[in-house]
MOPAC internal coordinates of N, CA, C and O (Angstrom, degrees):
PM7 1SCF
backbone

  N    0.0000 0     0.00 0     0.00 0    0    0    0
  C    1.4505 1     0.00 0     0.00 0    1    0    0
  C    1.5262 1   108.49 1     0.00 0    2    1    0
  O    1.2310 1   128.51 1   -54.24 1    3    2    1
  N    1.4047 1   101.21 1   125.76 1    3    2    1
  C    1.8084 1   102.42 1   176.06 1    5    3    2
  C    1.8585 1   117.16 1   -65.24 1    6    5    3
  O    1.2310 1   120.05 1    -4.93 1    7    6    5
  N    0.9863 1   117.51 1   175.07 1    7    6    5
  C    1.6787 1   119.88 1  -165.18 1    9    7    6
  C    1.5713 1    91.80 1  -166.62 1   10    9    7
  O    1.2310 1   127.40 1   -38.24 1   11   10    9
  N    1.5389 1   103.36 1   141.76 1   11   10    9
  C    1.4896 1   133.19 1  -157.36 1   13   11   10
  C    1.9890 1    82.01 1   -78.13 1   14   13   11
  O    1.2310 1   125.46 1   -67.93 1   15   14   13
  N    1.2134 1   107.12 1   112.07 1   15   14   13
  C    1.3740 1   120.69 1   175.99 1   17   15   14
  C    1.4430 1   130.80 1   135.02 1   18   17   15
  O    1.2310 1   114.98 1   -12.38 1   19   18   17
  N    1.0480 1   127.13 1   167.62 1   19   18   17
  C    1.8533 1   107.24 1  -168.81 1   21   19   18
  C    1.6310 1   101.37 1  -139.32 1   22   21   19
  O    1.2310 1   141.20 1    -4.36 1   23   22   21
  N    1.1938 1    76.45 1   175.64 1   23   22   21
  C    1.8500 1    94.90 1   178.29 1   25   23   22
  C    1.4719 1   124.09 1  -142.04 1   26   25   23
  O    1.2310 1   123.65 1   -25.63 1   27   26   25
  N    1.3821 1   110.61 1   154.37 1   27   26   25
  C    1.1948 1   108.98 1  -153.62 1   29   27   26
  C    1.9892 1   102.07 1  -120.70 1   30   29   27
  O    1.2310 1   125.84 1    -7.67 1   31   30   29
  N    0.7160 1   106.39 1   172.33 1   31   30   29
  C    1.6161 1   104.70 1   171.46 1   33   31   30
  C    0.9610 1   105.81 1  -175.80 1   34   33   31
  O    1.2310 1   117.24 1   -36.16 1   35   34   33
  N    1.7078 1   122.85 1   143.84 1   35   34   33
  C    1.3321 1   137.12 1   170.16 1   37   35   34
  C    1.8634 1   111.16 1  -110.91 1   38   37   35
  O    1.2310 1   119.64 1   -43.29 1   39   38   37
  N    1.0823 1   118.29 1   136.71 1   39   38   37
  C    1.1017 1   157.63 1  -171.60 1   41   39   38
  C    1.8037 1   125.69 1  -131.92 1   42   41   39
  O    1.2310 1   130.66 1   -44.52 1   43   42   41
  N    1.3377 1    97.05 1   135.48 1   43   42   41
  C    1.5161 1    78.67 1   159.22 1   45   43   42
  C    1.5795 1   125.97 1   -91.46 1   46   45   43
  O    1.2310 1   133.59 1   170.45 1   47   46   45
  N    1.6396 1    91.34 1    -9.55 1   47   46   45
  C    1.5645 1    98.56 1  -174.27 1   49   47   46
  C    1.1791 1   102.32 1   -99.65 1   50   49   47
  O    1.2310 1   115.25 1   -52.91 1   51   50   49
  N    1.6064 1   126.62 1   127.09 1   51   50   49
  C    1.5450 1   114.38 1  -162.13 1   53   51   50
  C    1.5130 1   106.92 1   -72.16 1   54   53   51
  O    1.2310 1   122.58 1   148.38 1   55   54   53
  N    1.6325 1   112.67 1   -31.62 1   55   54   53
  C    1.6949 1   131.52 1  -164.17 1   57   55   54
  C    1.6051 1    83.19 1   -66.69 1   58   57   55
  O    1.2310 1   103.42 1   125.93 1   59   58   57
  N    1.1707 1   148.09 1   -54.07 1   59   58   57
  C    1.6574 1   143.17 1  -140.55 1   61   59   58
  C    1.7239 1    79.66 1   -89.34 1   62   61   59
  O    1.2310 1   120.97 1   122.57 1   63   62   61
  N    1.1675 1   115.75 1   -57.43 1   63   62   61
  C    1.8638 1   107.54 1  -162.90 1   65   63   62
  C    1.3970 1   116.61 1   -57.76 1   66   65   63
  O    1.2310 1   123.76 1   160.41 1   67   66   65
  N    1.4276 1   110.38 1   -19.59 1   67   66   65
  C    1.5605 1   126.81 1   179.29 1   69   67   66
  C    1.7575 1   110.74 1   -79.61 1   70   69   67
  O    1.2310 1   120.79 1   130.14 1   71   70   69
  N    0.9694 1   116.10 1   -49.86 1   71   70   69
  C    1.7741 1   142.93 1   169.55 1   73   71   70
  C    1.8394 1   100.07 1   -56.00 1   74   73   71
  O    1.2310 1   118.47 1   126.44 1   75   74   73
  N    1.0185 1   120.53 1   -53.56 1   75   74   73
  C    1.3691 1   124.60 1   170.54 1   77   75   74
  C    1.5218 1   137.42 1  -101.30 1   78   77   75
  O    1.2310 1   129.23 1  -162.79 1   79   78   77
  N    1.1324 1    99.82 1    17.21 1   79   78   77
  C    1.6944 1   130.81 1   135.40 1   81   79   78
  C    1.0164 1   134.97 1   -78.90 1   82   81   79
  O    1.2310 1   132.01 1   120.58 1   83   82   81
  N    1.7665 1    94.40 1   -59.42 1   83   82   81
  C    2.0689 1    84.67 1   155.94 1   85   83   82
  C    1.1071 1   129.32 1   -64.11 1   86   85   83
  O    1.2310 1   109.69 1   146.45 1   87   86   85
  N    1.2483 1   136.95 1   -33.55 1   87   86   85
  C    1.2983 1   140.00 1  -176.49 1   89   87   86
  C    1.2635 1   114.30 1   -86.05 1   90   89   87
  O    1.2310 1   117.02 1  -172.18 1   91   90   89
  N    1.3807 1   123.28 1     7.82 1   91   90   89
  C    1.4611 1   104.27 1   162.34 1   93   91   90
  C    1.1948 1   106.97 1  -130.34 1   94   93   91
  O    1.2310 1   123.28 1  -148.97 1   95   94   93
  N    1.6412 1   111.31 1    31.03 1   95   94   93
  C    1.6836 1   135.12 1  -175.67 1   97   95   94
  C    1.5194 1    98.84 1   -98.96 1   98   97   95
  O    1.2310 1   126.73 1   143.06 1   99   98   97
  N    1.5001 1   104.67 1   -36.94 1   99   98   97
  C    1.5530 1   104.66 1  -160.31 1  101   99   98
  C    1.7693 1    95.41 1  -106.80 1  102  101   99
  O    1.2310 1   115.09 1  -177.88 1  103  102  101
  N    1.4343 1   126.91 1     2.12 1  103  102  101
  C    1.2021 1   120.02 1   160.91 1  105  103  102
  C    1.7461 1   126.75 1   -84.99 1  106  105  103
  O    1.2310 1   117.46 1    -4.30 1  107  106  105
  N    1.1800 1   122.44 1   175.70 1  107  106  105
  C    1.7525 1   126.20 1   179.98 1  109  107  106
  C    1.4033 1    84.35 1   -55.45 1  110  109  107
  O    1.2310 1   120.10 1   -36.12 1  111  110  109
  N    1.6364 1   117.41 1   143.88 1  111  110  109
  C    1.3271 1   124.53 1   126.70 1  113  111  110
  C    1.3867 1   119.98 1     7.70 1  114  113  111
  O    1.2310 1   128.79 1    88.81 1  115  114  113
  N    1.4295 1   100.67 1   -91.19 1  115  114  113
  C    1.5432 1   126.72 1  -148.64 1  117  115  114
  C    1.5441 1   103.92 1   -76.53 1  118  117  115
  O    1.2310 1   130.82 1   139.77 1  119  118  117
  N    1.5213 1    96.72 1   -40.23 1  119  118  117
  C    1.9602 1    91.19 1   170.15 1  121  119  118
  C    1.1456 1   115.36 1   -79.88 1  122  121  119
  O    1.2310 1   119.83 1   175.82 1  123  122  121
  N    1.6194 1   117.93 1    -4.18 1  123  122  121
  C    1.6941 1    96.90 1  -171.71 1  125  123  122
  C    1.4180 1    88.57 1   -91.82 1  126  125  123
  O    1.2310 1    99.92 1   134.31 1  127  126  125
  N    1.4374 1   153.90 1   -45.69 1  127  126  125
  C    1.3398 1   159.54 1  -166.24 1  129  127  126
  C    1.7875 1    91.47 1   -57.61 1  130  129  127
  O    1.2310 1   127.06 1   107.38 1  131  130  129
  N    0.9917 1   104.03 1   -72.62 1  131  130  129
  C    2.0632 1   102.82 1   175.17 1  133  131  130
  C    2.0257 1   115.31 1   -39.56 1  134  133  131
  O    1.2310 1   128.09 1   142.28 1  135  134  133
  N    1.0456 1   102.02 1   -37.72 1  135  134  133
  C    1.2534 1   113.07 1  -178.56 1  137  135  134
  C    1.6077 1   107.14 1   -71.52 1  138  137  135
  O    1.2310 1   119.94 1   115.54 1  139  138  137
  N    1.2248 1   117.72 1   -64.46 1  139  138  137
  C    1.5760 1   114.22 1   161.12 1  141  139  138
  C    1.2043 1   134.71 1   -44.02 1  142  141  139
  O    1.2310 1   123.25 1   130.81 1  143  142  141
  N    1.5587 1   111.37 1   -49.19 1  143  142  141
  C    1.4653 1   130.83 1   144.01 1  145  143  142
  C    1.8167 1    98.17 1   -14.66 1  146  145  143
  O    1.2310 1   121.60 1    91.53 1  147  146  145
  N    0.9981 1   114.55 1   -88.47 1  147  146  145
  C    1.3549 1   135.83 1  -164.13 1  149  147  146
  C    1.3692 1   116.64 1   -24.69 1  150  149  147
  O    1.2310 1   131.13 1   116.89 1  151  150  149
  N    1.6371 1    96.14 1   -63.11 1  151  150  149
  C    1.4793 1   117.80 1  -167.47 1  153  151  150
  C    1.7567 1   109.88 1   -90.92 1  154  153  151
  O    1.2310 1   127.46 1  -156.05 1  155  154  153
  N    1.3592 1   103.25 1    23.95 1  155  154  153
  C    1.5607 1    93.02 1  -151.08 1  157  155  154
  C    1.4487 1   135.23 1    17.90 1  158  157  155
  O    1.2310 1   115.21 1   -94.38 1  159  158  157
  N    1.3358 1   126.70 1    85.62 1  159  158  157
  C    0.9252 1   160.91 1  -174.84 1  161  159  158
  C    1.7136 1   132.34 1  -100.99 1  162  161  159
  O    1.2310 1   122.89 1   -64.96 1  163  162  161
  N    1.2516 1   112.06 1   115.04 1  163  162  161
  C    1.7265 1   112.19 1  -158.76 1  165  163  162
  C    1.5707 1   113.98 1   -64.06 1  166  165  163
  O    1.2310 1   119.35 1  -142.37 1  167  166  165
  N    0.9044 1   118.85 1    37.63 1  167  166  165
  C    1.6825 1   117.77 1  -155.91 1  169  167  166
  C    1.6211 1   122.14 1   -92.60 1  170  169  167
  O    1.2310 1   111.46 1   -34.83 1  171  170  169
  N    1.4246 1   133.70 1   145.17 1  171  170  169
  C    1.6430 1   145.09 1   179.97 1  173  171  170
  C    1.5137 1   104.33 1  -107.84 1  174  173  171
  O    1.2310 1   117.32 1   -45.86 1  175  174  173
  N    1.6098 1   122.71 1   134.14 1  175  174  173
  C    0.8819 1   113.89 1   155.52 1  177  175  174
  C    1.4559 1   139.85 1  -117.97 1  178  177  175
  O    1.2310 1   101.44 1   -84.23 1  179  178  177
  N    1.0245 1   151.42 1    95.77 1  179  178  177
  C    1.4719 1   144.82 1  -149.34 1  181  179  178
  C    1.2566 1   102.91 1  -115.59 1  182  181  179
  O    1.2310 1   122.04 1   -72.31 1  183  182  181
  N    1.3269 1   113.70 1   107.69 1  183  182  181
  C    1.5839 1   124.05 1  -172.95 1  185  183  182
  C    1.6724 1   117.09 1  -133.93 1  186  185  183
  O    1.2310 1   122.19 1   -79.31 1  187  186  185
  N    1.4981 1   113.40 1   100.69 1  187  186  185
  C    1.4035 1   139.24 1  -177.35 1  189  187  186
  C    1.5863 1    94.80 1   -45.78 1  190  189  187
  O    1.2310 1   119.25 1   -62.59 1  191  190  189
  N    1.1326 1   119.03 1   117.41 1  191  190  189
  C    1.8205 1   127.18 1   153.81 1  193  191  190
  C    1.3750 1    81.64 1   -81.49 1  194  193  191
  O    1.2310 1   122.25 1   -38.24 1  195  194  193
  N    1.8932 1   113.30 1   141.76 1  195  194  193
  C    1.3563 1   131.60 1  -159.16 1  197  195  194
  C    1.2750 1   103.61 1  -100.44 1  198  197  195
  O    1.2310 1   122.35 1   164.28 1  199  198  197
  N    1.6980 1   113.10 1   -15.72 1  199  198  197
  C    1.7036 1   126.59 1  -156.07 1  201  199  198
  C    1.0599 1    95.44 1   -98.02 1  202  201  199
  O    1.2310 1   117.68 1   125.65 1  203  202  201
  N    1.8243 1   122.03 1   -54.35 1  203  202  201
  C    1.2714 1   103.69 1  -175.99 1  205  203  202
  C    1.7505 1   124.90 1  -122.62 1  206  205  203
  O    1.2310 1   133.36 1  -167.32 1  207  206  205
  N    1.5747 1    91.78 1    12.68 1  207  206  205
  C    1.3171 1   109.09 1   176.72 1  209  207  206
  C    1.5970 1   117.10 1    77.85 1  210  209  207
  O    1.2310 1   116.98 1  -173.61 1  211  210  209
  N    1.0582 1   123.34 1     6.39 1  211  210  209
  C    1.5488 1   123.18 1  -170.89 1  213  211  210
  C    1.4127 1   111.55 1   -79.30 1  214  213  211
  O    1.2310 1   117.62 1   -56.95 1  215  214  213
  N    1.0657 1   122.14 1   123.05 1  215  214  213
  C    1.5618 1   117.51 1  -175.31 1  217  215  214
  C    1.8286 1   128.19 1   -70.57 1  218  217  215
  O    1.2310 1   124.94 1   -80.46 1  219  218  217
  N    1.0805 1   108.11 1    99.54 1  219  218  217
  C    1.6899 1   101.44 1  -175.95 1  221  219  218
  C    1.3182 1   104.15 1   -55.08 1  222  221  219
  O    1.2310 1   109.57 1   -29.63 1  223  222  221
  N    1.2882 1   137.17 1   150.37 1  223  222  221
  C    1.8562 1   139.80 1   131.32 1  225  223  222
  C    0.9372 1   102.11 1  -103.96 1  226  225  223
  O    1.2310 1   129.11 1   -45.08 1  227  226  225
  N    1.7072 1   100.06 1   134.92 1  227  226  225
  C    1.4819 1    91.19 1   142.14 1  229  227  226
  C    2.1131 1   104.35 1  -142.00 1  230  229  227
  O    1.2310 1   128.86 1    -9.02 1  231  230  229
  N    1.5500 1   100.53 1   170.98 1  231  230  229
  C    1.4374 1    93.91 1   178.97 1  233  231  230
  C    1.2585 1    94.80 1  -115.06 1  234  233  231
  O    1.2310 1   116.49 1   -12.79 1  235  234  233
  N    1.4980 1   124.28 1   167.21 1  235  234  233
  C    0.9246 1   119.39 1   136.40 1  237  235  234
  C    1.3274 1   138.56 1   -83.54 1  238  237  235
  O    1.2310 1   115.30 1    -0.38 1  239  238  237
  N    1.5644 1   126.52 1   179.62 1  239  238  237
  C    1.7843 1   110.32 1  -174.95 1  241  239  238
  C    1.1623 1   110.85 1   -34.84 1  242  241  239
  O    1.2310 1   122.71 1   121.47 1  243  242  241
  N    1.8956 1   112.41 1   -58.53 1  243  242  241
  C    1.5530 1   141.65 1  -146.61 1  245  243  242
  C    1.8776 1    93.77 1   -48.25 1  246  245  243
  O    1.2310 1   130.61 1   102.43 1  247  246  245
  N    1.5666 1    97.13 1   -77.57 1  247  246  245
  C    1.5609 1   109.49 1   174.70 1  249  247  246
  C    1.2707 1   103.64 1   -36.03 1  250  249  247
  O    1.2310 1   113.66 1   107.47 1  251  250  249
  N    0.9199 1   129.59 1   -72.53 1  251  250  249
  C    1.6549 1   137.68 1  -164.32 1  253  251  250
  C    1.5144 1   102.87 1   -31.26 1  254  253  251
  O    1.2310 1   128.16 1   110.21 1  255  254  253
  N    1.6764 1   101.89 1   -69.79 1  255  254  253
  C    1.4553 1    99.58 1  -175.87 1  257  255  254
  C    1.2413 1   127.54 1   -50.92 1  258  257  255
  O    1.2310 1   121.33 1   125.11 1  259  258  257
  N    1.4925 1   115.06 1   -54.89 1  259  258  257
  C    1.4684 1   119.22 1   142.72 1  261  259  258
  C    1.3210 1   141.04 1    32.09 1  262  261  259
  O    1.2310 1   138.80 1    77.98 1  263  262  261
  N    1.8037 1    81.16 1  -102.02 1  263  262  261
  C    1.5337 1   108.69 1  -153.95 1  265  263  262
  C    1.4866 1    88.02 1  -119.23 1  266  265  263
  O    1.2310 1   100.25 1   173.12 1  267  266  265
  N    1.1040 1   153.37 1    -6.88 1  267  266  265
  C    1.7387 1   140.30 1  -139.85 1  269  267  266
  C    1.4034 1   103.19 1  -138.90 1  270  269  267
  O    1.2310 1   123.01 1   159.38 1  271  270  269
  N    1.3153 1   111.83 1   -20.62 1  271  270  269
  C    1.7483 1   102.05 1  -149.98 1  273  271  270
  C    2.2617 1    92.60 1  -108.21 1  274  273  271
  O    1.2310 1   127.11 1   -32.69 1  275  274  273
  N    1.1617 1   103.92 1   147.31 1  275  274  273
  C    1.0785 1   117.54 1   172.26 1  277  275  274
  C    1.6010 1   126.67 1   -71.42 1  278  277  275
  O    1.2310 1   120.10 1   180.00 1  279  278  277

């Protein structure tokens, strides 16, 4: 089931980062972040709470190291 918020993923292959965006668009939150977790996986998460609208992030390590770290 989709959820008001998106995700991001880095890849070098743009076709695989696109394929695994959706699919961890249309999974839970919490398992799709564990699931990336897993596989080390470059992934962003920005996920709308519907009640009060506040935007969750989260990265995973992969992203983190990435894109986050100094």
């Amino acid at each position: 089931m989709s959820r008001p918020g998106s995700v991001t993923v880095w890849h070098h292959d743009a076709l695989v980062a696109d394929m695994l965006s959706t699919a961890l668009y249309v999974m839970d939150a919490q398992d799709a972040v564990r699931w990336s977790e897993a596989r080390g996986i470059a992934a962003y998460f920005a996920d709308v709470n519907p009640e009060t609208g506040v935007v969750d992030r989260t990265a995973t390590e992969a992203f983190s190291a990435r894109f986050l770290s100094e």
